[in-house]
Backbone and ligand atoms as CSV (ligand in chain L), in Angstrom:
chain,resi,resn,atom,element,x,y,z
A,1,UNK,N,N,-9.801,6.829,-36.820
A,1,UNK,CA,C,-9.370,7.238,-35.479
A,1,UNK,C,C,-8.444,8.444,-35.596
A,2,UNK,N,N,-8.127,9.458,-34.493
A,2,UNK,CA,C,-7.262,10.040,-34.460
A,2,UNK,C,C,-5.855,9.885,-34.111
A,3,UNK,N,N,-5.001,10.676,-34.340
A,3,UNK,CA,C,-3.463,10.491,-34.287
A,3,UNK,C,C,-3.425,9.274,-32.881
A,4,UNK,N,N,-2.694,8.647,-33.041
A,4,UNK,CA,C,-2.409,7.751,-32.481
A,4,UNK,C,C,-1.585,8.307,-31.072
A,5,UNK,N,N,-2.143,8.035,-29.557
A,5,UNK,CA,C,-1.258,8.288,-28.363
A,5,UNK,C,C,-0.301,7.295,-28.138
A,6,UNK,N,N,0.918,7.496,-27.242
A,6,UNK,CA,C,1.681,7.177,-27.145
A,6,UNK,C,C,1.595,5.892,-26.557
A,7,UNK,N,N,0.346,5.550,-25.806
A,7,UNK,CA,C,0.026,4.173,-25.295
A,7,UNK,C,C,-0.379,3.631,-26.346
A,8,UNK,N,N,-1.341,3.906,-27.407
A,8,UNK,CA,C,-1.411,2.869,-28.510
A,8,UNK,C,C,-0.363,2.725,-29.203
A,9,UNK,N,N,1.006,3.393,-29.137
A,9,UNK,CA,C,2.000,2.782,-29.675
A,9,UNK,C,C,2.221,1.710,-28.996
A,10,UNK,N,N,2.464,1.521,-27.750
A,10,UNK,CA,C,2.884,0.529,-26.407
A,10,UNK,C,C,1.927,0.078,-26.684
A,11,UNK,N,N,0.474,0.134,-26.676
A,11,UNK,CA,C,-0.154,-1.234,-27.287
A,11,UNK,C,C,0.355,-2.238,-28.372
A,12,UNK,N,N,0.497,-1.438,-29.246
A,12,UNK,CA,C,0.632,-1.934,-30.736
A,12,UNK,C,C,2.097,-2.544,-31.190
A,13,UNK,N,N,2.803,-2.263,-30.388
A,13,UNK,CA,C,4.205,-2.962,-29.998
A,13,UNK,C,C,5.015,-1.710,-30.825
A,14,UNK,N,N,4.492,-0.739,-30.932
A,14,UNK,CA,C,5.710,0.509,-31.858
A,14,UNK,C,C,6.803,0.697,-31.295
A,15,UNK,N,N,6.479,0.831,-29.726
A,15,UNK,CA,C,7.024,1.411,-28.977
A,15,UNK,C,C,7.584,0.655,-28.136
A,16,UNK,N,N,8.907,0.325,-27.617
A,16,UNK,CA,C,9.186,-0.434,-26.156
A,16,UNK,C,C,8.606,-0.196,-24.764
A,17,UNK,N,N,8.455,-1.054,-24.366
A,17,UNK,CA,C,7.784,-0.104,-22.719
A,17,UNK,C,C,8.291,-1.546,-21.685
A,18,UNK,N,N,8.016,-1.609,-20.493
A,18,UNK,CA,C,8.512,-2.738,-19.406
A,18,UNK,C,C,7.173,-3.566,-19.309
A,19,UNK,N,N,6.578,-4.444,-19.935
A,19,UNK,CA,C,5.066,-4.775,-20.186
A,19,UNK,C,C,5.489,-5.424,-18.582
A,20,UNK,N,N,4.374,-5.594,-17.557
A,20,UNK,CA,C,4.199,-6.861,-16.369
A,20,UNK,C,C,3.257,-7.431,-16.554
A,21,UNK,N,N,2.379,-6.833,-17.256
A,21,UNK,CA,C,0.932,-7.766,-17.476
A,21,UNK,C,C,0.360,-7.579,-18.752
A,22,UNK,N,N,-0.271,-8.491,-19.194
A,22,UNK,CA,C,-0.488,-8.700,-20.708
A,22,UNK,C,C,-1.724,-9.587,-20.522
A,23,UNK,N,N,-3.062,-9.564,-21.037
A,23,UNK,CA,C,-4.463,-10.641,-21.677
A,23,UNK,C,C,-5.044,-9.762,-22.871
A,24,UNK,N,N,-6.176,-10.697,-23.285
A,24,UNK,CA,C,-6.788,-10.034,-24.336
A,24,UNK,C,C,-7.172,-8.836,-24.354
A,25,UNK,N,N,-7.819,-8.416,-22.820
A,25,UNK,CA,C,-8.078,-7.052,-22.401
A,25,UNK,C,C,-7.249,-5.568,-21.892
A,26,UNK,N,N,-6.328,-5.982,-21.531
A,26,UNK,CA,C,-5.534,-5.428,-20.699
A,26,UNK,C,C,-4.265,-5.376,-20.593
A,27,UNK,N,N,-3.991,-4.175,-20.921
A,27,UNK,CA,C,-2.349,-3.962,-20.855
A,27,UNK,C,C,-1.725,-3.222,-19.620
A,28,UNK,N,N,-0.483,-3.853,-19.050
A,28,UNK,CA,C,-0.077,-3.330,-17.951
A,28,UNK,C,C,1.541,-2.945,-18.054
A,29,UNK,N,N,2.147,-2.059,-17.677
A,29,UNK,CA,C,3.535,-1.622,-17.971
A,29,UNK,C,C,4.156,-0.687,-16.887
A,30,UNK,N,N,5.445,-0.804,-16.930
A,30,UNK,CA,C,5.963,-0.065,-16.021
A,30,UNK,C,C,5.762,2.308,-16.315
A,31,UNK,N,N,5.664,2.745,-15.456
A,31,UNK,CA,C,5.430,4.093,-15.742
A,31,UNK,C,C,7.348,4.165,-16.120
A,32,UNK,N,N,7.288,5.291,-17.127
A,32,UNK,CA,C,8.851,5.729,-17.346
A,32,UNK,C,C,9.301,6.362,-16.586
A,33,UNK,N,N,8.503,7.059,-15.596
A,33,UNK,CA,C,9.229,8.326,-14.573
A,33,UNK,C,C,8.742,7.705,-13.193
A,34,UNK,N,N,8.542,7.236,-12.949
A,34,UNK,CA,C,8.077,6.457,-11.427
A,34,UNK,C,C,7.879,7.190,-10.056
A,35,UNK,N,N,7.171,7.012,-9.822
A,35,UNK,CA,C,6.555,8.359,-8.773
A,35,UNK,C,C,6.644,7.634,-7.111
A,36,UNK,N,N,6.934,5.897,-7.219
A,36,UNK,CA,C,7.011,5.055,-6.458
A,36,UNK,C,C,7.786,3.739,-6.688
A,37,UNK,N,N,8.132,3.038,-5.889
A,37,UNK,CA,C,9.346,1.914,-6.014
A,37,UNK,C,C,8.254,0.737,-7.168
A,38,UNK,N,N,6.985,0.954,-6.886
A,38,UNK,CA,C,5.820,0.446,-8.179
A,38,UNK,C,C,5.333,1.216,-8.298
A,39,UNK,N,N,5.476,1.399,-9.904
A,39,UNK,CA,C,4.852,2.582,-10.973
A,39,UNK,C,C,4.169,1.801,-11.955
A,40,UNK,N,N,2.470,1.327,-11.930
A,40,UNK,CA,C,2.396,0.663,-13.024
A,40,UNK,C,C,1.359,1.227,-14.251
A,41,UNK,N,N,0.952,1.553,-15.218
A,41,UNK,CA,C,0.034,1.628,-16.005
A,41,UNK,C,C,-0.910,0.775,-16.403
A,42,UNK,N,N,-2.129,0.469,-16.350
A,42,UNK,CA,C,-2.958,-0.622,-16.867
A,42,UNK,C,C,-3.886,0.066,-18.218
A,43,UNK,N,N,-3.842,-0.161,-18.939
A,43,UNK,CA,C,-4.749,0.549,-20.336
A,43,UNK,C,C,-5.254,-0.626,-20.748
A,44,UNK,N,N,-6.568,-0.285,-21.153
A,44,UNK,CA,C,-7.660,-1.630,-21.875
A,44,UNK,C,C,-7.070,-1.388,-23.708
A,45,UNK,N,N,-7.022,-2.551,-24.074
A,45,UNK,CA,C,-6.508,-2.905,-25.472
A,45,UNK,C,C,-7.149,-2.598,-26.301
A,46,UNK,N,N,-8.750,-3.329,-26.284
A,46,UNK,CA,C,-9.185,-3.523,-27.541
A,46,UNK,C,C,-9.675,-1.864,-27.876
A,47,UNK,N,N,-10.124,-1.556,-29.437
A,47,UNK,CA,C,-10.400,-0.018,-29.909
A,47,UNK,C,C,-12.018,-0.202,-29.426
A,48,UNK,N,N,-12.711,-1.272,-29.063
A,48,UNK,CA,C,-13.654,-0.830,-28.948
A,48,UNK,C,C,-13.944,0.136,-27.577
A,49,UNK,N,N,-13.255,-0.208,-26.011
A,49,UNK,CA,C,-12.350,0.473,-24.966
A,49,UNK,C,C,-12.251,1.309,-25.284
A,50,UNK,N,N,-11.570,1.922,-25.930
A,50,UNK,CA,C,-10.831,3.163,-26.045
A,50,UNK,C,C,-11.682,4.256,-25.826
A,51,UNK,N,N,-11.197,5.317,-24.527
A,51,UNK,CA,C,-11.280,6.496,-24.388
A,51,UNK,C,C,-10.255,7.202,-23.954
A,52,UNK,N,N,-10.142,8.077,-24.237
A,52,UNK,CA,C,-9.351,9.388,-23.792
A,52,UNK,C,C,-9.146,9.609,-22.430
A,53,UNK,N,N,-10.511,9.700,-21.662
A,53,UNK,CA,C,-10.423,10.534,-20.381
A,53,UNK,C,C,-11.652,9.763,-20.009
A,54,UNK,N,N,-11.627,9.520,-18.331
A,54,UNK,CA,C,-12.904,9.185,-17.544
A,54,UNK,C,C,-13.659,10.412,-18.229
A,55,UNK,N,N,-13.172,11.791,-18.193
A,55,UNK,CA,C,-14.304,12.946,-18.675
A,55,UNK,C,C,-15.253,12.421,-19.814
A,56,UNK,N,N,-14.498,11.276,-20.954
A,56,UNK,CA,C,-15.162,11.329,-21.908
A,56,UNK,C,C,-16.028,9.926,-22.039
A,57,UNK,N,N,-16.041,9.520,-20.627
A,57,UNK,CA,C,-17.024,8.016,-20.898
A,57,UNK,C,C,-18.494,7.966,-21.032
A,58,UNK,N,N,-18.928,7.123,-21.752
A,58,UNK,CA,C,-20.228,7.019,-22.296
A,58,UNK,C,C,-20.797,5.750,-21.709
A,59,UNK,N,N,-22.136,5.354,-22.160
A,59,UNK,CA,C,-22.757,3.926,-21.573
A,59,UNK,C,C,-22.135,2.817,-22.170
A,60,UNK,N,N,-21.436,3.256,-23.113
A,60,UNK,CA,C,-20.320,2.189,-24.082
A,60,UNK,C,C,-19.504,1.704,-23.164
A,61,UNK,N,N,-18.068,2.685,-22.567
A,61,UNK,CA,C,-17.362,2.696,-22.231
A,61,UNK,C,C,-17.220,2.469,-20.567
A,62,UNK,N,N,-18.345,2.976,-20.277
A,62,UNK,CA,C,-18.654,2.975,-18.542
A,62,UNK,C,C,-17.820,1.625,-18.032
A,63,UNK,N,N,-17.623,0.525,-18.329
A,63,UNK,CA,C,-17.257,-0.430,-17.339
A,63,UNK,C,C,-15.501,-0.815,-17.797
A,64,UNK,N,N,-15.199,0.490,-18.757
A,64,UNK,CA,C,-13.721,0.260,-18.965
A,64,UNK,C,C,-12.638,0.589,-17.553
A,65,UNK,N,N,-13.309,1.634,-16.776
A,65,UNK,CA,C,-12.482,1.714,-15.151
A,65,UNK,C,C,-12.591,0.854,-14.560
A,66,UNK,N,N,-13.370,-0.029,-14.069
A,66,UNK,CA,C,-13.600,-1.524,-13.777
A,66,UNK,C,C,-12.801,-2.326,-13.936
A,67,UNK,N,N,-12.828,-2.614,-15.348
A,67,UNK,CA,C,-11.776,-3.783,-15.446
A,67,UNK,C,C,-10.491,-3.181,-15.771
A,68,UNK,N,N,-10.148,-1.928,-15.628
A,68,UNK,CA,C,-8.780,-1.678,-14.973
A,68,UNK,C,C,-8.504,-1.846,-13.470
A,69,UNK,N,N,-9.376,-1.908,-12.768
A,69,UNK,CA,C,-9.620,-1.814,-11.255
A,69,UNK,C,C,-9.744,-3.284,-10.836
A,70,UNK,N,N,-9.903,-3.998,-11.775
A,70,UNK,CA,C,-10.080,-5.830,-11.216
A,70,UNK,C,C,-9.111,-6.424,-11.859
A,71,UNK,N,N,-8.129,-5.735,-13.127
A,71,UNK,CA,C,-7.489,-6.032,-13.288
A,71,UNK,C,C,-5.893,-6.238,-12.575
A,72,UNK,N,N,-6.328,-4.409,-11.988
A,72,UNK,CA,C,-5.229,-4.231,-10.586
A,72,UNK,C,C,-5.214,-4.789,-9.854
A,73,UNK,N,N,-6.371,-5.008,-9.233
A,73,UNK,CA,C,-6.802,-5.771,-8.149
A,73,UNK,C,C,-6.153,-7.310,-8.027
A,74,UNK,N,N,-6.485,-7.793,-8.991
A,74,UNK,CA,C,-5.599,-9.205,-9.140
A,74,UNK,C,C,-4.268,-9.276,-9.063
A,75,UNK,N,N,-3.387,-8.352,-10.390
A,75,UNK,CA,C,-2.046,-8.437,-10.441
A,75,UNK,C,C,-1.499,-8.414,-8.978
A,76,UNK,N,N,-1.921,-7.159,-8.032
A,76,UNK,CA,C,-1.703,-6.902,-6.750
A,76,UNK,C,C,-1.814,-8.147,-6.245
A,77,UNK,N,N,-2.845,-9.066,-5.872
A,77,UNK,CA,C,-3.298,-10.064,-5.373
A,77,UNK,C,C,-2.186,-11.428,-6.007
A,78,UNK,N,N,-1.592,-11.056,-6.885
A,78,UNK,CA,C,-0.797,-12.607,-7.455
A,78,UNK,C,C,0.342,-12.184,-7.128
A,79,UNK,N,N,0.517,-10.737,-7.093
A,79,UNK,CA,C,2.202,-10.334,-6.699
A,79,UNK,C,C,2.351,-9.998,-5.249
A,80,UNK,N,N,1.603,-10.557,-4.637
A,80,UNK,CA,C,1.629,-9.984,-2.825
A,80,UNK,C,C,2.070,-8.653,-2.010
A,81,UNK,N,N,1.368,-7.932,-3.028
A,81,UNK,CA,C,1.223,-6.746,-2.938
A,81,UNK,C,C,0.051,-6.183,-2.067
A,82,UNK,N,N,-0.131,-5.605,-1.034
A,82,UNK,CA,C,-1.345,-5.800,0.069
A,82,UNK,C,C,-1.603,-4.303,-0.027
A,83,UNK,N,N,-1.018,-3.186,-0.441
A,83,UNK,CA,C,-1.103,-2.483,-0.084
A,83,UNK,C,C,-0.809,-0.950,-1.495
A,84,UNK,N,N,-1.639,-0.485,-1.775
A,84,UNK,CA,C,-1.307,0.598,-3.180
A,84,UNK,C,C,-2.472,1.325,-3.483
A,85,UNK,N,N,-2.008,2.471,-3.928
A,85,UNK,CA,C,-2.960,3.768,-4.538
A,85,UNK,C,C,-3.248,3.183,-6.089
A,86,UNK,N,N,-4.792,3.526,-6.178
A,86,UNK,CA,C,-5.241,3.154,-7.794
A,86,UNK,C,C,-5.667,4.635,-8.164
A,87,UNK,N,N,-5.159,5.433,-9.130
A,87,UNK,CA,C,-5.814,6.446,-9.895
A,87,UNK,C,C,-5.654,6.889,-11.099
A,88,UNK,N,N,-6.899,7.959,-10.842
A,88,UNK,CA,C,-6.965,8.471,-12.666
A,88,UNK,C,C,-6.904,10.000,-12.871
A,89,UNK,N,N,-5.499,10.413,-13.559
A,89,UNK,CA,C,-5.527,12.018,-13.352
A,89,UNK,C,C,-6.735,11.955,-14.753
A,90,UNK,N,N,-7.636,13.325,-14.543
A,90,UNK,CA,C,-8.916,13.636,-15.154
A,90,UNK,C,C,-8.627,14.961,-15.671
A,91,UNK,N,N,-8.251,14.694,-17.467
A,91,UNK,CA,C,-8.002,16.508,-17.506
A,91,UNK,C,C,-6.937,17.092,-17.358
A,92,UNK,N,N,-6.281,17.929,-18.328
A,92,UNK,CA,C,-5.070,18.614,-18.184
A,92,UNK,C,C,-5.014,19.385,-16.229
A,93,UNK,N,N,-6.050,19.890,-16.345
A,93,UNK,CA,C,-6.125,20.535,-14.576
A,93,UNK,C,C,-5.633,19.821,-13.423
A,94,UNK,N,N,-6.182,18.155,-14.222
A,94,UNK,CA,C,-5.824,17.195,-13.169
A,94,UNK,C,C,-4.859,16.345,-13.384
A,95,UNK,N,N,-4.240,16.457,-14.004
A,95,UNK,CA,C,-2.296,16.262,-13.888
A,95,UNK,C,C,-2.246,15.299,-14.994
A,96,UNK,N,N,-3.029,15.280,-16.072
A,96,UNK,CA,C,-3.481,14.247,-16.865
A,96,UNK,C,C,-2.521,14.435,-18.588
A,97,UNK,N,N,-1.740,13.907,-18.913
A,97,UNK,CA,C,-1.129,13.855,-19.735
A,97,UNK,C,C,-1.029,13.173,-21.591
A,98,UNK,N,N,-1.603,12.047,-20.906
A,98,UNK,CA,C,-1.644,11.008,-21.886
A,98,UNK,C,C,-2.928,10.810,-21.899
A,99,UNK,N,N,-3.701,11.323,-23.368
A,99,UNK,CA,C,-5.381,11.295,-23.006
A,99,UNK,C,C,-5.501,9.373,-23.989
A,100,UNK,N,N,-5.217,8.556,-23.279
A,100,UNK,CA,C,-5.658,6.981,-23.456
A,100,UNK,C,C,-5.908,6.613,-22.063
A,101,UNK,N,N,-6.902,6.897,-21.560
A,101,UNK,CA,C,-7.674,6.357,-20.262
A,101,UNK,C,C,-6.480,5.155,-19.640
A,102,UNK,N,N,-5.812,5.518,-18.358
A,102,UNK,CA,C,-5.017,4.815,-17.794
A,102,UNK,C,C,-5.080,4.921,-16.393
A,103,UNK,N,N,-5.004,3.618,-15.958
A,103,UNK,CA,C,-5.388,3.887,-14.327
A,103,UNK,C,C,-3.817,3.730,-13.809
A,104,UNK,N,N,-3.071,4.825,-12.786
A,104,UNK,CA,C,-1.973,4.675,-12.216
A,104,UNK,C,C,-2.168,3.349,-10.957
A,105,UNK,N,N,-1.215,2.739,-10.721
A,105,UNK,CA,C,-0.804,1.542,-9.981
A,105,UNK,C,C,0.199,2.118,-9.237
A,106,UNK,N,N,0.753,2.593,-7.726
A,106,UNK,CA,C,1.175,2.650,-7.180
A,106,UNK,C,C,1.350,2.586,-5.563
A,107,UNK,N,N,2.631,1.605,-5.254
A,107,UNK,CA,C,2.565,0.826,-4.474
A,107,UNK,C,C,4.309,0.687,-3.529
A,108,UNK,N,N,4.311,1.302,-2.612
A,108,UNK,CA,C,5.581,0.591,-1.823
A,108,UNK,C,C,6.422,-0.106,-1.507
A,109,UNK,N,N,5.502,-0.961,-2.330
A,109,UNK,CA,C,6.233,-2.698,-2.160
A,109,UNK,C,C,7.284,-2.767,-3.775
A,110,UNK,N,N,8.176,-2.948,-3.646
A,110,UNK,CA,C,8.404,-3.246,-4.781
A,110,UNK,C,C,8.241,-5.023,-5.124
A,111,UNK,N,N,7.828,-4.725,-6.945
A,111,UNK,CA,C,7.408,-5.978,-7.519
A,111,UNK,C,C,9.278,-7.159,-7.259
A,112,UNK,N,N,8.841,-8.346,-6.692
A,112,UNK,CA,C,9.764,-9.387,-6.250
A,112,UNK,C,C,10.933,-9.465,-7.296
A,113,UNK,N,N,10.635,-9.387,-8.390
A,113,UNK,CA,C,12.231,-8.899,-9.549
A,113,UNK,C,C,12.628,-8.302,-10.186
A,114,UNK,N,N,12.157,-6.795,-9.162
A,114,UNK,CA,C,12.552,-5.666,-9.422
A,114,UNK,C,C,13.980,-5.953,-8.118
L,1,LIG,P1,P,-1.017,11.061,-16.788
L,1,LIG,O1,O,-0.365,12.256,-16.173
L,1,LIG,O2,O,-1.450,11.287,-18.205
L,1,LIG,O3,O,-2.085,10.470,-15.925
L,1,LIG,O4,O,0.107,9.955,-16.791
L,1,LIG,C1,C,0.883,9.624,-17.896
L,1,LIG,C2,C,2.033,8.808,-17.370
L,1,LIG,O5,O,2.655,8.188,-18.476
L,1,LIG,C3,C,3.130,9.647,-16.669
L,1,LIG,O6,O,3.269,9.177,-15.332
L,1,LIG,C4,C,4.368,9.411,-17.514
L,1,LIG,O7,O,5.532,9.252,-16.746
L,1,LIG,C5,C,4.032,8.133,-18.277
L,1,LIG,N1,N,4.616,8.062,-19.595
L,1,LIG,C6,C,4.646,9.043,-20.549
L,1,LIG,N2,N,5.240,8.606,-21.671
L,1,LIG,C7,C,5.603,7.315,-21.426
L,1,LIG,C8,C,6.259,6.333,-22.225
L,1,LIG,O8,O,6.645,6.542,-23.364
L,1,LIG,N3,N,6.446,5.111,-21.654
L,1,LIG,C9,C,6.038,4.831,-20.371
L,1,LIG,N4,N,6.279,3.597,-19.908
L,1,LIG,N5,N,5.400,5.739,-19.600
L,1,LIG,C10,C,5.195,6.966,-20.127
């Protein structure tokens, strides 16, 4: 693999981060700069997952936005959260920073123990 991004550190526990959600698939964490009162990150775990960028998905990878998107979908749904933006900056052009495929979580509501 190549140099390791800063989310597979936060996968891999290198790194500290504010985890809220954690399964075999799916990692979820607070954003460090918060753009909303909920800032969350969801990144898929396993290396077989792993892409860079929606730009770079294949028939492999195709259903890795998905289960970031049902993964959101739930957390939202268990934290009574009714209401939030799901996205994916695509590409340095498109405000995209951290190339480990991450869907932004943001939401108005703040999470109940925050
Ligand atoms: P992008 O612009 O790549 O879609 O989003 C990357 C996001 O990761 C940014 O919102 C940025 O604040 C967040 N971020 C960058 N480095 C770290 C870090 O070390 N820890 C956490 N929790 N978030 C980070």
């Amino acid at each position: 693999m190549t140099e390791k991004t800063i989310f597979h550190r936060i996968r891999d526990k290198e790194i500290p981060a504010s985890i809220v959600y954690e399964d075999d698939e799916v990692l979820a964490f607070k954003d460090i700069h918060p753009k909303a009162p909920t800032h969350l990150l969801f990144i898929a775990k396993k290396d077989e997952d792993f892409v860079p960028s929606i730009d770079d998905l294949t028939e492999e990878t195709a259903h890795v936005p998905g289960l970031l998107i049902r993964k959101a979908q739930k957390f939202a749904q268990e934290h009574g959260i009714t209401g939030y933006q799901l996205k994916f900056h695509v590409g340095k052009g498109g405000g995209q920073e951290v190339f480990y495929l991450h869907l932004h979580f943001l939401s108005e509501q703040k999470l109940a123990d925050d």
